[in-house]
N, C-alpha and C positions, 0 to 999 in steps of 0.2 A: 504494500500500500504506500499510498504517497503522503505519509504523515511529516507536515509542516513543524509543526511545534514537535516531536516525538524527536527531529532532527536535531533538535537544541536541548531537549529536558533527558530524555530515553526513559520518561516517566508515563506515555499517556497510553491509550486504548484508542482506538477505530474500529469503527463500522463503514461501510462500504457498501453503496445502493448501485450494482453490475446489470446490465443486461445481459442474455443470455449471450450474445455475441461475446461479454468479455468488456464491454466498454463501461468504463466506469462513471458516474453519472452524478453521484453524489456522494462526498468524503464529511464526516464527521467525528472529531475527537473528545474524549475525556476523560479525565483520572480513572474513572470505570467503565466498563465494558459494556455495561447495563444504561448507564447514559447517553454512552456515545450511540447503542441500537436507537432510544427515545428519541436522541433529536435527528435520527434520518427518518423515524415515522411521524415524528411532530412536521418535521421538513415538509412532507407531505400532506399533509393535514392543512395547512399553510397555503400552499400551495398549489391544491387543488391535483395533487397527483395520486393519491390515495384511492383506492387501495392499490397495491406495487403485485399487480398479480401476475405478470410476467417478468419478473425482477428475481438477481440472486443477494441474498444478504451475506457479506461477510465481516466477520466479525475478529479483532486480534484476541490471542487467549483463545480460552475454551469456549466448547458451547454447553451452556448451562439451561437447567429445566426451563425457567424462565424466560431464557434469548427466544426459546423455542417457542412459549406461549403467547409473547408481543408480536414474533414473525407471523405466528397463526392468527392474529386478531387483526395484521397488517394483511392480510392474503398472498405471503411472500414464499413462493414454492421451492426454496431451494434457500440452503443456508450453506456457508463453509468458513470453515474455521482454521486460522494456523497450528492449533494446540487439538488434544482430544475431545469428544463430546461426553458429560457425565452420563451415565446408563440411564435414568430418568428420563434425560434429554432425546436420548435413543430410542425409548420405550414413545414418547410422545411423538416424536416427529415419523414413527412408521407407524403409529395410529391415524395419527392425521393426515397422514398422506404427502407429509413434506420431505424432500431430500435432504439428508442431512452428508455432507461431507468434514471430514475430521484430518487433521496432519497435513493441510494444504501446503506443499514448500515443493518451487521450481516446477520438476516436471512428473509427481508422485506424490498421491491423497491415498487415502482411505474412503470410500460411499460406504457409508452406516446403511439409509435408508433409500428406498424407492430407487434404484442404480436407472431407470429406466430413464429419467432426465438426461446422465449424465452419457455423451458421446465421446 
Protein backbone atom coordinates (compact mmCIF):
# COMPACT_ATOMS: atom_id res chain seq x y z
CA UNK A 1 0.00 0.00 0.00
CA UNK A 2 0.99 3.48 -0.48
CA UNK A 3 0.91 4.75 3.04
CA UNK A 4 1.85 8.55 3.33
CA UNK A 5 2.33 9.05 6.99
CA UNK A 6 3.39 5.16 7.61
CA UNK A 7 6.51 6.49 5.40
CA UNK A 8 7.59 8.96 8.22
CA UNK A 9 6.00 7.23 11.70
CA UNK A 10 6.11 3.15 10.73
CA UNK A 11 3.25 3.46 13.29
CA UNK A 12 -0.02 3.45 11.34
CA UNK A 13 -2.67 0.91 9.77
CA UNK A 14 -4.43 1.04 6.18
CA UNK A 15 -7.37 0.19 4.40
CA UNK A 16 -7.50 0.14 0.94
CA UNK A 17 -10.81 0.41 -1.31
CA UNK A 18 -9.35 -1.85 -4.89
CA UNK A 19 -11.35 -2.75 -7.64
CA UNK A 20 -11.30 -5.98 -9.00
CA UNK A 21 -8.87 -4.95 -11.76
CA UNK A 22 -6.24 -4.08 -8.88
CA UNK A 23 -6.76 -0.29 -9.04
CA UNK A 24 -6.71 1.38 -6.02
CA UNK A 25 -9.27 3.81 -5.59
CA UNK A 26 -9.32 4.98 -2.02
CA UNK A 27 -6.33 4.82 0.64
CA UNK A 28 -7.03 5.45 4.36
CA UNK A 29 -4.98 5.44 7.51
CA UNK A 30 -4.99 5.18 11.39
CA UNK A 31 -3.21 4.15 14.47
CA UNK A 32 -5.87 1.13 14.11
CA UNK A 33 -6.81 -1.01 11.67
CA UNK A 34 -10.55 -0.87 12.76
CA UNK A 35 -10.50 2.96 11.96
CA UNK A 36 -8.78 3.19 9.06
CA UNK A 37 -11.62 0.09 7.44
CA UNK A 38 -14.57 3.12 9.06
CA UNK A 39 -13.25 5.95 7.31
CA UNK A 40 -13.00 4.06 3.69
CA UNK A 41 -16.82 3.02 4.50
CA UNK A 42 -17.76 6.44 6.10
CA UNK A 43 -15.73 7.71 2.64
CA UNK A 44 -18.56 6.40 1.02
CA UNK A 45 -21.30 7.04 2.86
CA UNK A 46 -20.17 10.69 2.07
CA UNK A 47 -19.80 10.22 -0.87
CA UNK A 48 -22.51 8.60 -2.27
CA UNK A 49 -20.43 5.56 -3.35
CA UNK A 50 -21.92 3.07 -0.88
CA UNK A 51 -22.44 0.37 -0.81
CA UNK A 52 -18.66 -0.94 -2.54
CA UNK A 53 -20.35 -4.08 -3.96
CA UNK A 54 -17.99 -4.78 -6.58
CA UNK A 55 -14.90 -3.41 -4.53
CA UNK A 56 -11.93 -5.48 -2.73
CA UNK A 57 -11.08 -4.22 0.86
CA UNK A 58 -7.68 -4.60 2.13
CA UNK A 59 -6.64 -4.19 5.05
CA UNK A 60 -2.62 -4.00 6.91
CA UNK A 61 -2.45 -6.44 9.82
CA UNK A 62 -4.89 -9.10 10.22
CA UNK A 63 -8.32 -9.69 9.47
CA UNK A 64 -10.39 -9.80 12.59
CA UNK A 65 -14.15 -10.89 13.27
CA UNK A 66 -15.15 -7.44 13.15
CA UNK A 67 -13.19 -6.17 9.77
CA UNK A 68 -15.37 -8.91 8.41
CA UNK A 69 -18.79 -7.71 9.91
CA UNK A 70 -18.22 -3.71 8.61
CA UNK A 71 -17.15 -5.23 5.08
CA UNK A 72 -20.60 -7.40 5.32
CA UNK A 73 -22.64 -4.35 6.33
CA UNK A 74 -20.46 -2.36 3.53
CA UNK A 75 -21.48 -5.14 0.62
CA UNK A 76 -17.76 -5.55 0.16
CA UNK A 77 -17.15 -9.03 -1.44
CA UNK A 78 -13.68 -9.78 -1.02
CA UNK A 79 -11.32 -8.75 1.76
CA UNK A 80 -7.35 -9.22 1.91
CA UNK A 81 -5.02 -8.84 4.33
CA UNK A 82 -1.06 -8.63 4.74
CA UNK A 83 -1.12 -10.73 8.09
CA UNK A 84 -3.57 -13.82 8.91
CA UNK A 85 -7.37 -14.00 9.39
CA UNK A 86 -8.49 -14.97 13.13
CA UNK A 87 -10.61 -18.36 12.77
CA UNK A 88 -13.86 -16.36 13.77
CA UNK A 89 -13.02 -14.02 10.85
CA UNK A 90 -12.90 -17.33 8.72
CA UNK A 91 -15.86 -18.82 10.04
CA UNK A 92 -17.93 -15.50 9.04
CA UNK A 93 -16.65 -14.45 5.83
CA UNK A 94 -17.57 -18.28 4.21
CA UNK A 95 -20.84 -17.87 5.91
CA UNK A 96 -21.55 -14.96 4.25
CA UNK A 97 -20.30 -15.47 1.36
CA UNK A 98 -17.30 -13.08 1.25
CA UNK A 99 -13.80 -13.96 0.08
CA UNK A 100 -11.54 -13.66 2.43
CA UNK A 101 -7.74 -13.76 1.53
CA UNK A 102 -4.99 -13.98 4.24
CA UNK A 103 -0.71 -13.54 3.93
CA UNK A 104 -1.05 -11.19 0.96
CA UNK A 105 2.94 -10.23 0.07
CA UNK A 106 4.27 -10.00 -3.63
CA UNK A 107 3.23 -12.71 -5.62
CA UNK A 108 1.61 -15.50 -2.92
CA UNK A 109 -1.75 -15.34 -0.56
CA UNK A 110 -3.49 -17.60 1.09
CA UNK A 111 -7.86 -17.76 -0.07
CA UNK A 112 -9.42 -18.68 3.22
CA UNK A 113 -12.88 -18.29 1.66
CA UNK A 114 -15.12 -18.54 -1.59
CA UNK A 115 -11.55 -19.03 -3.95
CA UNK A 116 -14.03 -18.64 -6.72
CA UNK A 117 -13.54 -14.76 -6.90
CA UNK A 118 -10.00 -15.10 -6.93
CA UNK A 119 -8.32 -15.65 -10.64
Amino acid sequence: MQQAVFKHTGGLHAAGLFTADGEMLLLREDIGRHNAVDKVIGHGLLHGDYPYKERILMVSGRSSFEIIQKALQARIPCISAISAPSSLAVELADRCGITLVGFLRDRSMNVYTHCERVI
